[in-house]
C-alpha positions in Angstrom: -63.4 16.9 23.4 -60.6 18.7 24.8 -60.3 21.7 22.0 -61.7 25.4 23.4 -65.3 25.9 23.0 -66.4 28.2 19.8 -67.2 32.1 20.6 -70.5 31.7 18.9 -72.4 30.5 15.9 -70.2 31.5 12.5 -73.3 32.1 10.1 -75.6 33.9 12.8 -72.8 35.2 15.6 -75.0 33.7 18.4 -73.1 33.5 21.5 -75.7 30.6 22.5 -73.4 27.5 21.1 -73.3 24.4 22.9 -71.3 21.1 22.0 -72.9 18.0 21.4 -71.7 14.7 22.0 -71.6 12.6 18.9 -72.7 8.7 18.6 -69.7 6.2 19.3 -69.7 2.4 18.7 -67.5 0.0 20.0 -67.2 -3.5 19.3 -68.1 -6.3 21.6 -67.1 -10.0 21.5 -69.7 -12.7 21.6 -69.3 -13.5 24.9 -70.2 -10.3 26.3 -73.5 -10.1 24.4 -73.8 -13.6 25.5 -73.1 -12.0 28.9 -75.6 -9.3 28.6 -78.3 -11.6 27.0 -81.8 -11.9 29.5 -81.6 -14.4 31.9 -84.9 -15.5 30.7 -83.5 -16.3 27.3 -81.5 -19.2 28.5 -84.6 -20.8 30.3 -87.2 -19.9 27.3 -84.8 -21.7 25.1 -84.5 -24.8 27.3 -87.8 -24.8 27.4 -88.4 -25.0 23.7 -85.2 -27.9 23.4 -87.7 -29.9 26.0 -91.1 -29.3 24.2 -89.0 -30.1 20.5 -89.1 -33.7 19.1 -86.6 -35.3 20.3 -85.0 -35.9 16.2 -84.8 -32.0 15.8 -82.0 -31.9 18.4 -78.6 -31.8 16.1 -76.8 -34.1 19.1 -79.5 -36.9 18.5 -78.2 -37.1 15.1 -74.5 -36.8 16.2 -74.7 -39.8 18.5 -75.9 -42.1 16.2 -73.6 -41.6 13.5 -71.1 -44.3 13.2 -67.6 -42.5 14.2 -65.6 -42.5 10.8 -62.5 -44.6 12.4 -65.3 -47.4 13.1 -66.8 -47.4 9.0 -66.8 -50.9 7.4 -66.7 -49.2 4.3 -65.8 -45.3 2.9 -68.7 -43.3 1.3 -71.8 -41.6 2.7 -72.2 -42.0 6.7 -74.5 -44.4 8.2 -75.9 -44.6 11.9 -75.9 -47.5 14.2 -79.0 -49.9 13.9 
């Protein structure tokens, strides 16, 4: 960025030479392209969760599993009754 400007072009010696800016990336964490998401996003996906049976949600599942400290017995989980 900061080097001098070049007299002109070295095949054709055209004084008509401009600098380009080149592409940059940068990384960004999850939370800003959480940040940056559409505010509609958040609501369209709430509004799928609501319309979804309720057994596709993962917590339904999650709360009626048996906690692992309360098993009778060891080996594959089992939900409450």
């Amino acid at each position: 960025m900061n080097s001098p400007a070049p007299s002109g072009c070295r095949l054709c010696e055209d004084g008509r030479l401009q600098r380009i800016m080149s592409r940059v990336a940068y990384v960004r964490s999850e939370a800003d392209k959480l940040a940056q998401l559409d505010p509609k996003y958040f609501k369209m996906v709430d509004q799928a969760l609501a319309n979804a049976p309720a057994n596709s949600d993962p917590d339904y599942h999650m709360n009626r599993m048996v906690p692992f400290s309360q098993a009778k017995e060891k080996g594959e989980p089992y939900f409450k009754e």
